[in-house]
C-alpha distance (Angstrom), angle and dihedral (degrees) to the residues before:
residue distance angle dihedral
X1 . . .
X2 3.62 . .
X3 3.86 133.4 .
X4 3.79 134.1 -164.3
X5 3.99 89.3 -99.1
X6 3.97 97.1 51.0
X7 3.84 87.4 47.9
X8 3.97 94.3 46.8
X9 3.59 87.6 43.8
X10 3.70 101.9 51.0
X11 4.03 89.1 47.9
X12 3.55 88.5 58.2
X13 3.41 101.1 48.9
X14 4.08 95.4 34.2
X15 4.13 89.5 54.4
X16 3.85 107.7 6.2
X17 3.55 90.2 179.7
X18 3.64 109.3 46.9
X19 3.98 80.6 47.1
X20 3.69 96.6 59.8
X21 3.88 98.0 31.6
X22 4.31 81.1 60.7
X23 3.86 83.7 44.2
X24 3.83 84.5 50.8
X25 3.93 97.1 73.8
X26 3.80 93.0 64.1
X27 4.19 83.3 78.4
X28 4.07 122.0 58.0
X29 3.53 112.0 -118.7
X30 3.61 135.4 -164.9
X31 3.85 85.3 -148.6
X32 3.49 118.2 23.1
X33 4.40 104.0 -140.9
X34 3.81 114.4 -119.9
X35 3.57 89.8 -160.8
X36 4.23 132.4 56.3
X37 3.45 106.9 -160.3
X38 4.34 133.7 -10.0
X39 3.73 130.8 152.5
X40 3.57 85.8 -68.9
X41 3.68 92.9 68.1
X42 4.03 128.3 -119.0
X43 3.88 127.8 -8.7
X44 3.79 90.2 -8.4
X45 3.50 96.5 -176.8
X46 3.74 103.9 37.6
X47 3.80 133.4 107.6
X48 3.76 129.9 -154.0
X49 3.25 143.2 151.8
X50 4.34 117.5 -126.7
X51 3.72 98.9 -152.5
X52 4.18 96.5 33.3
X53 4.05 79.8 61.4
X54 4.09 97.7 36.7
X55 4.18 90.8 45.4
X56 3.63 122.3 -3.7
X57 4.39 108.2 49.4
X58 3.85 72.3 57.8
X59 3.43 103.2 69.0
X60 3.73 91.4 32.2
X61 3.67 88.8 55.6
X62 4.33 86.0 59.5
X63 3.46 98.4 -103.7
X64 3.61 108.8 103.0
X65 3.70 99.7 116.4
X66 3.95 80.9 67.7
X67 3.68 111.6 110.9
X68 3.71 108.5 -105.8
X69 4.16 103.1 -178.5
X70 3.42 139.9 -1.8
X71 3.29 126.7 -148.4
X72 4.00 115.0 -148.8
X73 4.00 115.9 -177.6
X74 3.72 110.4 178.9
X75 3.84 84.5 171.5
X76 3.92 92.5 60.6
X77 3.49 106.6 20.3
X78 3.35 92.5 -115.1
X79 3.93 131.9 141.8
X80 3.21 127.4 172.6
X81 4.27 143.7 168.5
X82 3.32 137.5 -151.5
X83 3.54 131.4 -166.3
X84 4.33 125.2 -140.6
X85 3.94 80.5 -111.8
X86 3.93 94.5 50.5
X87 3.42 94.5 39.7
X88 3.66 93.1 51.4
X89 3.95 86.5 54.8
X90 3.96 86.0 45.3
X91 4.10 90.4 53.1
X92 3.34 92.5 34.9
X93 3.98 103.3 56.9
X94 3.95 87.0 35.2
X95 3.93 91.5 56.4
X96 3.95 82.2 48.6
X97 3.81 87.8 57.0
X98 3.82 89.2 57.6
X99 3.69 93.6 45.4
X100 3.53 90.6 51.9
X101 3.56 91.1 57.7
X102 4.44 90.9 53.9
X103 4.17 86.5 -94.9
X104 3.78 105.4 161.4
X105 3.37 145.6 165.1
X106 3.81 119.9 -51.3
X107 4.21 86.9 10.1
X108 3.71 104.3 132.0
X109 3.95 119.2 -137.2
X110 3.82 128.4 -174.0
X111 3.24 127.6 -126.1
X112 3.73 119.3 -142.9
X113 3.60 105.3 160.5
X114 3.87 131.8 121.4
X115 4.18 127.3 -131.2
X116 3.76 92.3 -44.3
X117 3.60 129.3 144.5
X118 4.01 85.0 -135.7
X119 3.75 83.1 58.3
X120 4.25 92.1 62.7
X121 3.68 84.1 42.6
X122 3.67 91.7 54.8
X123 3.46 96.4 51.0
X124 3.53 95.9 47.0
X125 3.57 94.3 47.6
X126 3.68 91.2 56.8
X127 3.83 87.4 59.0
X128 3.33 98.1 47.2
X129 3.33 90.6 63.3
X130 3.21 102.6 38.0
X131 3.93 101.0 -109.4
X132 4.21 119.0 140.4
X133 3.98 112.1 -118.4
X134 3.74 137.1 -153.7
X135 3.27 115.9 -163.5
X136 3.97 105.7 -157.3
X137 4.23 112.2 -163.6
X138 3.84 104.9 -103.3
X139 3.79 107.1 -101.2
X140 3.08 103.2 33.6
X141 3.45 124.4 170.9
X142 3.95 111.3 -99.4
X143 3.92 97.2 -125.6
X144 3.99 85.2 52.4
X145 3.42 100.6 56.2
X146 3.79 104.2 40.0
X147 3.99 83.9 55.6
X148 3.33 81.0 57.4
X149 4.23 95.4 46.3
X150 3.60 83.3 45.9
X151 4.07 90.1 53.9
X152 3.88 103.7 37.2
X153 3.90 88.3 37.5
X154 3.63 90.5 -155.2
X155 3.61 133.2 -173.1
X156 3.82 106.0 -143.4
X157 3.97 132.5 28.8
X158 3.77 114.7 -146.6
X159 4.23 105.6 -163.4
X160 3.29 141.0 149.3
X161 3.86 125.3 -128.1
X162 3.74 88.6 -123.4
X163 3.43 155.0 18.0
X164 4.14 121.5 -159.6
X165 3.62 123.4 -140.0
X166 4.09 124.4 178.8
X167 3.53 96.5 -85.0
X168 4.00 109.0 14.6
X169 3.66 146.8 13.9
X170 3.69 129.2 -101.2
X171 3.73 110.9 -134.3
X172 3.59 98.4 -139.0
X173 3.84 100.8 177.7
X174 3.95 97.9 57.4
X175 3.70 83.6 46.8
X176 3.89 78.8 55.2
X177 3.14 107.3 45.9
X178 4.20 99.4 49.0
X179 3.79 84.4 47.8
X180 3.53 88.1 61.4
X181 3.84 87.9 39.3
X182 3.83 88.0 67.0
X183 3.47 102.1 36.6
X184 3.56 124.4 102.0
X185 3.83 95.3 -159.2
X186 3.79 100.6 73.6
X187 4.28 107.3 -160.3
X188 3.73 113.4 -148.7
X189 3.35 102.9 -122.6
X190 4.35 139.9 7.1
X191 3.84 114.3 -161.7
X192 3.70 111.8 -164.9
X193 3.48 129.6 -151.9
X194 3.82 110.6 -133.5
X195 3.45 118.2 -122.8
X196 4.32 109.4 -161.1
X197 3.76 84.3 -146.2
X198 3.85 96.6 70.9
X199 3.86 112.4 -16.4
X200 3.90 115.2 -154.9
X201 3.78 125.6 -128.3
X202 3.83 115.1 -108.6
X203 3.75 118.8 -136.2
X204 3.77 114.2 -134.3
X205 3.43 117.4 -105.6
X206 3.57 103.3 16.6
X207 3.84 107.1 42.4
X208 3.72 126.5 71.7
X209 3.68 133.4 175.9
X210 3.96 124.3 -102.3
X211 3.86 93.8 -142.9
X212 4.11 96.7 46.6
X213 3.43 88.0 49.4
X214 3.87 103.1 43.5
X215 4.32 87.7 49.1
X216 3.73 80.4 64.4
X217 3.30 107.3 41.0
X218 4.03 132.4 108.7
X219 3.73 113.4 -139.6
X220 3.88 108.1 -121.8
X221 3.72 135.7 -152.1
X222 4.05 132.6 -106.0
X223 3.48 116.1 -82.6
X224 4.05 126.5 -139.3
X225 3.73 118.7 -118.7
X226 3.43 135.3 171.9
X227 3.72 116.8 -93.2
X228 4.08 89.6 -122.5
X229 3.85 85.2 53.1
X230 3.82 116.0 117.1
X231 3.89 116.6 -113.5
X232 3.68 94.5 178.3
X233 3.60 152.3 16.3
X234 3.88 118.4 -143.8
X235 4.32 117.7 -172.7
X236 3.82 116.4 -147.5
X237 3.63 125.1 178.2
X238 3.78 117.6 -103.0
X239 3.67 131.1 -157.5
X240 3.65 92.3 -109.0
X241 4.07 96.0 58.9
X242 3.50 92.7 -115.6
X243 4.16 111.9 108.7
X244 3.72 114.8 -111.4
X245 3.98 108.0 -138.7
X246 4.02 101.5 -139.8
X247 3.68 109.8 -156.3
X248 3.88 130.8 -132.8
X249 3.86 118.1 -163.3
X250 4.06 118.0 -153.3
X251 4.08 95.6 -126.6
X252 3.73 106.1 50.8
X253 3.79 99.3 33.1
X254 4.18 82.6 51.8
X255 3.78 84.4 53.1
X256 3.56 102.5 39.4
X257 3.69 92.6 49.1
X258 3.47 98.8 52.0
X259 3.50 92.6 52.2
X260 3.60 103.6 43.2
X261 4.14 90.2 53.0
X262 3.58 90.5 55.1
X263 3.80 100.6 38.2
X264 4.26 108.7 28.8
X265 3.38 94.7 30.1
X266 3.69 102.6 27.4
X267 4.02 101.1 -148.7
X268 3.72 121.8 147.7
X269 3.81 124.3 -145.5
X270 3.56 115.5 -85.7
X271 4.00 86.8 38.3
X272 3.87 124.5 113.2
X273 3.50 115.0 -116.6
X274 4.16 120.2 171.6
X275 3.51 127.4 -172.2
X276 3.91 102.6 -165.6
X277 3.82 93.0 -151.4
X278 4.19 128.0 110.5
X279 3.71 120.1 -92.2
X280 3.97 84.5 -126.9
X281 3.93 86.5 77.5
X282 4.10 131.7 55.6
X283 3.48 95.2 -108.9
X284 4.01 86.4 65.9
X285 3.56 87.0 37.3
X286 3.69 93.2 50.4
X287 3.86 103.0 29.1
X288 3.52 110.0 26.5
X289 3.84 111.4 36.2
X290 4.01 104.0 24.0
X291 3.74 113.9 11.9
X292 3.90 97.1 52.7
X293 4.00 91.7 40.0
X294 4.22 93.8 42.9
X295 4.00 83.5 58.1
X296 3.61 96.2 46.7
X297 4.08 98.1 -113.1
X298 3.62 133.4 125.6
X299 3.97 122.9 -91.5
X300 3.19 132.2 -147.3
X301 3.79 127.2 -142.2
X302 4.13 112.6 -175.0
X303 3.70 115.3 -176.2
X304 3.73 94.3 -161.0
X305 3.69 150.6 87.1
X306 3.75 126.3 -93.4
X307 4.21 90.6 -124.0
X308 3.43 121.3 10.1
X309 3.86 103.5 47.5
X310 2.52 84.3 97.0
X311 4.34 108.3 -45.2
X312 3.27 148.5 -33.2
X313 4.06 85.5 -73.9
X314 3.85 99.5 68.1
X315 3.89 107.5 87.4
X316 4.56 79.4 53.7
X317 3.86 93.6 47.2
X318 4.15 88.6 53.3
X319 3.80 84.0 42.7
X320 3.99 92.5 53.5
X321 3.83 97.9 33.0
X322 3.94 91.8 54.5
X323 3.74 104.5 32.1
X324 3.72 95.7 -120.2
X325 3.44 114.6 -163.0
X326 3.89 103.1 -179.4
X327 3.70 124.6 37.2
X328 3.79 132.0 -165.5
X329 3.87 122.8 179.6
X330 3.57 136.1 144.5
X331 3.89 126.9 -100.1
X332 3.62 88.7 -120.8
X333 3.93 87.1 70.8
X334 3.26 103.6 40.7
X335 3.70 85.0 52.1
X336 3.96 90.7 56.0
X337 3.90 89.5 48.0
X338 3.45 87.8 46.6
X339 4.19 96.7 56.4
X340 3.72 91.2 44.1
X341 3.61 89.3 55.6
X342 3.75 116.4 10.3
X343 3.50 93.5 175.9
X344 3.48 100.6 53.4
X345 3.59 96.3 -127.8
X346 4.03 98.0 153.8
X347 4.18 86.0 57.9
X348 4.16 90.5 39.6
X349 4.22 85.3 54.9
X350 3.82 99.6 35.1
X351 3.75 114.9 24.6
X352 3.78 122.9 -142.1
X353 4.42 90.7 -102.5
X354 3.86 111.6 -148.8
X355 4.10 101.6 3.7
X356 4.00 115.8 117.2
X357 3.57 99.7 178.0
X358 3.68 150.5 19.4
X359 4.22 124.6 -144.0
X360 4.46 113.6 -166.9
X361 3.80 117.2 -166.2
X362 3.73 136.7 149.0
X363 3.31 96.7 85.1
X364 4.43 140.0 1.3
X365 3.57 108.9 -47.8
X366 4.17 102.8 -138.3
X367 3.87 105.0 -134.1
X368 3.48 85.9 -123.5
X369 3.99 97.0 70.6
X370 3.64 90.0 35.3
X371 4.12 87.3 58.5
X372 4.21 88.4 44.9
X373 3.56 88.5 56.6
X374 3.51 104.9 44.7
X375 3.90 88.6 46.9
X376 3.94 97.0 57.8
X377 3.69 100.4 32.8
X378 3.88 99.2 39.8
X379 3.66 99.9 -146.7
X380 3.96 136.8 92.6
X381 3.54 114.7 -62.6
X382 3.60 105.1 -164.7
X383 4.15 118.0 -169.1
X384 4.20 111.5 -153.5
X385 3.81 137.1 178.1
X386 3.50 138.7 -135.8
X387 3.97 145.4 118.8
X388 3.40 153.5 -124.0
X389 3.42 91.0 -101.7
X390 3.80 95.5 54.5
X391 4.02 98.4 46.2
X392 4.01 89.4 -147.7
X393 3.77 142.0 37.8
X394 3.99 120.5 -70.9
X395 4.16 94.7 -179.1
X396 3.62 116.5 37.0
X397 3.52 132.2 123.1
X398 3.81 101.9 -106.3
X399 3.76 109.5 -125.2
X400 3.41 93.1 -176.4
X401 3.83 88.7 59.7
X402 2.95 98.7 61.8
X403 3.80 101.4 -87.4
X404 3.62 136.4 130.1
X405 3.67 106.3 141.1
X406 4.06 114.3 119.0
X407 3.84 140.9 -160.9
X408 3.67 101.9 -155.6
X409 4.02 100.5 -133.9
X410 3.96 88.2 38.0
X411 3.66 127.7 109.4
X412 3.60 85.3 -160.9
X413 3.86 138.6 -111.7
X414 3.98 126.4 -49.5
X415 4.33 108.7 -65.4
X416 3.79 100.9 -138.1
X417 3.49 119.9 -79.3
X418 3.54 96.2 36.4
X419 3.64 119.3 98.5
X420 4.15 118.2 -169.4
X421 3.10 147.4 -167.4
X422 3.57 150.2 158.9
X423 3.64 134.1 -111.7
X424 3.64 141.5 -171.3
X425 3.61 124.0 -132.6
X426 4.19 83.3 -86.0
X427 3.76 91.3 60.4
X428 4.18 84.1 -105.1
X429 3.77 122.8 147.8
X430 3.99 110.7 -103.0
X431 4.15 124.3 -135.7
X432 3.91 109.7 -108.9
X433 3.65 115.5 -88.3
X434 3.72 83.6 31.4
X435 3.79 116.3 119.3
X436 3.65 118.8 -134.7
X437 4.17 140.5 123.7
X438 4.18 113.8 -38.0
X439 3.93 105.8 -142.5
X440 3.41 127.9 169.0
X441 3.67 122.7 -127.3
X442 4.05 111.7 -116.4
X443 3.29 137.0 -82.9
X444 3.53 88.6 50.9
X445 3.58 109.0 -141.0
X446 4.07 127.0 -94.8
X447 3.80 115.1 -67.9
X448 4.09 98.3 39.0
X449 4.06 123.9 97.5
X450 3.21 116.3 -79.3
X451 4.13 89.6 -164.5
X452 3.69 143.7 -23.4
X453 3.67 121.2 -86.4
X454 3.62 107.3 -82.0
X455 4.05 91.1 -24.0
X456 4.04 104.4 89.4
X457 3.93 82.0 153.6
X458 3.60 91.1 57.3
X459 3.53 95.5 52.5
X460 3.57 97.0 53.0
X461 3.62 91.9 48.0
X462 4.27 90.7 46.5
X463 4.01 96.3 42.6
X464 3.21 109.8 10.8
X465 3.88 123.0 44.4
X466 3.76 103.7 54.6
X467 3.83 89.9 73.6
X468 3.38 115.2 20.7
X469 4.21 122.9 -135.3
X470 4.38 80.1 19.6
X471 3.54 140.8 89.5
X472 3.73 108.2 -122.6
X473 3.96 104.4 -137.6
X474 4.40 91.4 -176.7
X475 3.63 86.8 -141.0
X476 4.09 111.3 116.8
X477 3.74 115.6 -151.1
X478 4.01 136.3 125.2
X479 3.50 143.6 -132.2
X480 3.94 128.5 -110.8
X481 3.86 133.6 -144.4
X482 3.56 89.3 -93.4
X483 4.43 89.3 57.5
X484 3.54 84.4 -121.6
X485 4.10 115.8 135.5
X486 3.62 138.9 -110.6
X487 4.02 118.2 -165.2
X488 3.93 103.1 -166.2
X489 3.12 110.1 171.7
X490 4.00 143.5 -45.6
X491 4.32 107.3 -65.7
X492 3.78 83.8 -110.1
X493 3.94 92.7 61.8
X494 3.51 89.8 58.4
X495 3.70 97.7 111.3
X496 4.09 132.3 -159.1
X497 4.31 107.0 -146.9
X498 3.96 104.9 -176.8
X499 4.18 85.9 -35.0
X500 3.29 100.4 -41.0
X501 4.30 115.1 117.9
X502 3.67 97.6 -142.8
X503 4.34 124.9 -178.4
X504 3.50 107.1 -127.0
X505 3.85 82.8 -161.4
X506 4.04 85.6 62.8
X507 3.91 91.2 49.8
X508 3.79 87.5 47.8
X509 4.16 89.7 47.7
X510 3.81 89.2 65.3
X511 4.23 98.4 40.2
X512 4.17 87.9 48.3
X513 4.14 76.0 57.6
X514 3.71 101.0 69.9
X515 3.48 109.7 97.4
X516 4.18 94.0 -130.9
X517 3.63 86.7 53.2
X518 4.21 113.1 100.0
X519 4.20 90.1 174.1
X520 3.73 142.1 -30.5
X521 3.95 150.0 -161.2
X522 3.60 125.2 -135.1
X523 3.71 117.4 -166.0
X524 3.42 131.6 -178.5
X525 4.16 103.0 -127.1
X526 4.25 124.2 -163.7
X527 3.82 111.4 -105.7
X528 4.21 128.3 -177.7
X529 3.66 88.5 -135.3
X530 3.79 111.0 31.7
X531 3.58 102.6 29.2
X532 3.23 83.2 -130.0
X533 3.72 150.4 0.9
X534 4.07 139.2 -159.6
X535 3.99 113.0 -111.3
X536 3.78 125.8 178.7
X537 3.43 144.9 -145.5
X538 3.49 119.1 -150.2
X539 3.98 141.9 -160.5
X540 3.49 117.6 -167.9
X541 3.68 124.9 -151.9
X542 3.91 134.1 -100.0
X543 3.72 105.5 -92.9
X544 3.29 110.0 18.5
X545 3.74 126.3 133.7
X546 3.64 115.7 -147.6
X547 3.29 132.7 86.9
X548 4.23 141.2 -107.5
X549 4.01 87.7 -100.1
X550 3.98 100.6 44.3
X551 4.26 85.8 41.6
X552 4.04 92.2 51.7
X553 3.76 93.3 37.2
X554 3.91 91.0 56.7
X555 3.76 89.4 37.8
X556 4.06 95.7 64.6
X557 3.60 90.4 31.5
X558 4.06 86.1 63.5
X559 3.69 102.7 37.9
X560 4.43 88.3 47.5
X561 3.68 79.5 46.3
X562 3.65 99.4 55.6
X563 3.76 103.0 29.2
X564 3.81 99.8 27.9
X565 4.11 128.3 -126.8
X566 3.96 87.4 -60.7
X567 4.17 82.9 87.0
X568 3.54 89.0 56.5
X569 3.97 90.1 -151.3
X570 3.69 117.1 174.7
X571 3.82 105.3 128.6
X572 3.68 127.8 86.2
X573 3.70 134.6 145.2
X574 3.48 136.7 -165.7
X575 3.99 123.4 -133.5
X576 3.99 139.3 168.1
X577 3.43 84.6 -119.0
X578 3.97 158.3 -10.8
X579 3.61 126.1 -110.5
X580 4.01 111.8 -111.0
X581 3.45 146.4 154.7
X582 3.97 131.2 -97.5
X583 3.62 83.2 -94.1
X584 3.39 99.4 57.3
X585 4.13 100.8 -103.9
X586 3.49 124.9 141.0
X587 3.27 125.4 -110.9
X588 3.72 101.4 -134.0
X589 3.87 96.9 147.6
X590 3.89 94.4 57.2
X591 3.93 80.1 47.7
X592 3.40 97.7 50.2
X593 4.27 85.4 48.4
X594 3.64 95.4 55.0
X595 3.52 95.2 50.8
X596 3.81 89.2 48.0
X597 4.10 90.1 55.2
X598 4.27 90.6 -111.0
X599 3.78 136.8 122.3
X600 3.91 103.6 -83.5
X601 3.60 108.0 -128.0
X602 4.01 92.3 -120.8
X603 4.31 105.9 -169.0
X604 3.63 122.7 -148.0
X605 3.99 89.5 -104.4
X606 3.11 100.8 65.2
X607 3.83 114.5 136.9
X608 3.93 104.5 -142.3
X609 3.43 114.2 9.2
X610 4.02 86.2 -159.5
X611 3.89 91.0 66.8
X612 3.99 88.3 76.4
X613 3.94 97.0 60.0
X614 3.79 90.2 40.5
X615 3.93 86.0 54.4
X616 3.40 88.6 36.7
X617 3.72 92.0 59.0
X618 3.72 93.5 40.4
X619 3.53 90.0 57.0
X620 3.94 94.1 55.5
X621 3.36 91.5 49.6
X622 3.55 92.2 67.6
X623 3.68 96.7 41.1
X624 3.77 105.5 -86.3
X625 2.67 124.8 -173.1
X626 3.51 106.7 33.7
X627 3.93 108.7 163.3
């Protein structure tokens, strides 16, 4: 028996690019591409134009009075809306600024701008007129971003002279300024958007003001670029230290987008769909300032916390107040909602109005917060996978298909146009149920890199070499008898205890279970005897009376109960909290380091830097490290 996925899918996969050419025609172009996919990548002969299709068919379509974004600032006070026609002015005038300033086509700007409105327009702008961004996270750490300067080599900075967090300000234009200090790429000119809140002081010469220079601007037109032409650059970390600059081409991320919206997430335009992530990563690249707009829906940008600005209600009360359809949000948050209020008693007393369904990614969803959440907000809850690299899910379970049935612990089954598979360490297929490497077989599909910025070497050597013909993803997981997908853990967290290859994600499954447990971390530490053995990390939750030695006792006692003495689990500590990044990611490597004895690898995102020497300490307590 078939179904509208298993058709879509097998068309996708049986003639990948007749499927995406038809997928093509949801986007205007000002030359339609004869051909899907060759060795010169997707839609090699089209031209388009990103922002024309995110903002301005829109209002030439009639519906310009439609709200385009919304702008919701908890940490202001601030709302604000914008329609496709106002935001076209918006873009338009801001992309006039640039021009002004010699900004041209295939001239890469940074981005260094917090949850602003001005920040969408900024991005969009440099589409429109064909410049390449890079969005750098506001706050940055100077050392990261002038590795980045030095990388992009871009003429203009776009910042702001702040950011605003619950309880300070970022100063974003000392930040700025030392960055620059230590770069040796020096770009011509920043102009910095003034926030009243703590205005930064220009230096002469070089600096310029957003609002002079936008009162004098002339709004200017799209320009036409080639389909293969970049429209952004995005910086992850790599292994070696050095930031690896993942490209985004115009054409398939147009395509991709489009398609995704419609099909994964299953919106429709004129719908509000929020992804309550940070423009400095892909999900707000991908699902806050193009997807959303390409389809014609309303986006949501929420400069605020998930608790704290002020509770564990807030991410509802945007929900209610703008009639959001769609939600995306990582488990990290709904984890933090979740301790502040474990019983879900700001959703029980004010419902969540128009929303039908809630999507997690960034990192494993434990079935245990996936459960929570489907409980108090009685609706699917559906867990999906994907990476910076990629720009848009490859396992979900396609809403939009006509799916809605979930496998708690699954990130779902393959999204069309992605075709896995998993490998052993000698690149051989693996049995379902058995866990191994997930690749993707090449060409990856439209949407994903198709190289590094200026470093095609690199990319082979990152993605491509370990497993020839396949795109390495460095995520271990397996598929079950159903096809559907399990992401454990990264292929480093695969652990060997006496012999035994262990998932640390698995032992972490069944501590995220306890009921006094809000999250966890489990590492895989060195041991003389074992090789190696599991340790946790754990958080407990608001309100909950036991203590550290009950918590860890119960703890073991469950994970030797479920997996047996072949885990060899006896440590667990308790802390206040876990080290992460901005966005919400555990730090599990810097974990892993401390228990080894090494320098953690801290990165420049990282949330609180105090959350290393509390895990630090928590670590020693239980006799980390150990050799």
């Amino acid at each position: 028996m078939s179904d509208r996925y298993t058709e879509t899918y097998a068309r996708s996969i049986e003639d990948p690019s007749g499927f995406w050419l038809k997928a093509a025609r949801a986007i205007d172009w000002d030359v339609f591409p004869t051909v899907g996919h060759d060795e010169r990548g997707w839609f090699p002969d089209g031209r388009l134009n990103t922002c024309y299709n995110a903002v301005d068919r829109h209002v030439i379509a009639g519906n310009g009075d439609r709200v385009a974004l919304i702008y919701d600032s908890p940490v202001t006070g601030t709302q604000q809306r914008f329609t496709f026609a106002e935001l076209q002015h918006e873009v338009a005038l801001v992309a006039g600024m640039l021009a002004g300033r010699g900004i041209a086509k295939g001239d890469r700007v940074i981005i260094y701008m917090p949850m602003l409105p001005e920040t969408i327009f900024a991005m969009l702008a440099c589409a429109r007129i064909g410049a390449i961004h890079s969005v750098v996270f506001g706050g940055f750490a100077p050392a990261e971003l002038a590795k980045r300067i030095d990388d992009a080599e871009p003429r203009l900075v776009l910042a702001a002279s702040c950011g605003i967090e619950p309880s300070r300000n970022v100063h974003y234009k000392p930040l700025l300024d030392e960055a620059i200090r230590l770069s040796t790429h020096k770009p011509e000119a920043c102009i910095l958007f003034q926030r009243p809140q703590e205005p930064g002081t220009l230096v002469e010469g070089r600096d310029f003001d957003w609002a002079e220079l936008r009162a004098i601007a002339e709004p200017v037109g799209c320009v036409s670029v080639a389909a293969s032409d970049p429209l952004y650059i995005l910086y992850t970390s790599g292994t070696t230290g050095a930031p690896k600059g993942v490209v985004r081409d115009n054409g398939g991320n147009a395509v991709a987008l489009a398609w995704s919206m419609a099909n994964i997430y299953g919106v429709k335009p004129g719908e509000v769909f929020w992804a309550a992530s940070d423009v400095g990563w892909v999900v707000g690249h991908s699902y806050i300032a193009y997807g959303p707009l390409i389809l014609g829906c309303t986006t949501v940008l929420y400069e605020g916390k998930p608790v704290g600005t002020p509770d564990a209600g807030a991410f509802w009360r945007v929900i209610r107040e703008h009639d959001v359809s769609v939600f995306f949000t990582a488990p990290t948050a709904i984890r933090a909602i979740r301790r502040d209020d474990p019983e879900g008693e700001y959703l029980a007393r004010d419902g969540t109005g128009k929303l039908r369904v809630l999507f997690l990614a960034g990192e494993r969803a434990d079935p245990d917060t996936l459960h929570w959440s489907a409980e108090k907000l009685g609706m699917p809850v559906i867990d999906h996978w994907w990476q910076t690299e990629l720009g848009w899910p490859a396992l979900a379970t396609c809403v939009g298909l006509e799916r809605s049935e979930t496998l708690f612990g699954s990130a779902g089954h393959p999204v069309p146009g992605f075709e896995f598979a998993v490998l052993d360490q000698e690149h051989q297929p693996l049995d379902r149920d058995e866990i191994g490497e997930l690749v993707i077989k090449m060409p990856l599909p439209p949407g994903c890199l198709p190289t590094l910025w200026r470093n095609d070497e690199g990319y082979r050597e990152a993605y491509l070499a370990r497993h020839p013909g396949y795109y390495t993803a460095g995520d271990a997981g397996f598929f079950d008898g159903d096809g559907r997908a399990h992401v454990m853990s990264r292929i480093d967290d695969i652990i060997n205890v006496a012999g035994h290859r262990l998932s640390t994600a698995g032992i972490e499954q069944i501590v995220a279970a306890h009921p006094a447990v809000a999250e966890c971390a489990v590492v895989g530490a060195a041991d003389a005897l074992k090789g190696m053995v599991p340790v946790a990390l754990v958080v407990r939750k608001s309100r909950v009376a036991m203590d550290d030695k009950q918590l860890t006792q119960e703890i073991v006692r469950r994970v030797r109960d479920e997996l047996g003495p072949v885990a060899a689990f006896h440590d667990a500590a308790v802390v206040d909290m876990l080290p992460k990044t901005r966005s919400g990611k555990i730090l599990r490597a810097a974990i892993r380091d401390m228990a080894d004895g090494k320098p953690a690898k801290i990165p420049a995102t990282i949330e609180d830097p105090a959350a290393i020497d509390l895990a630090r300490a928590a670590l020693e307590r239980i006799g980390f490290p150990r050799g």
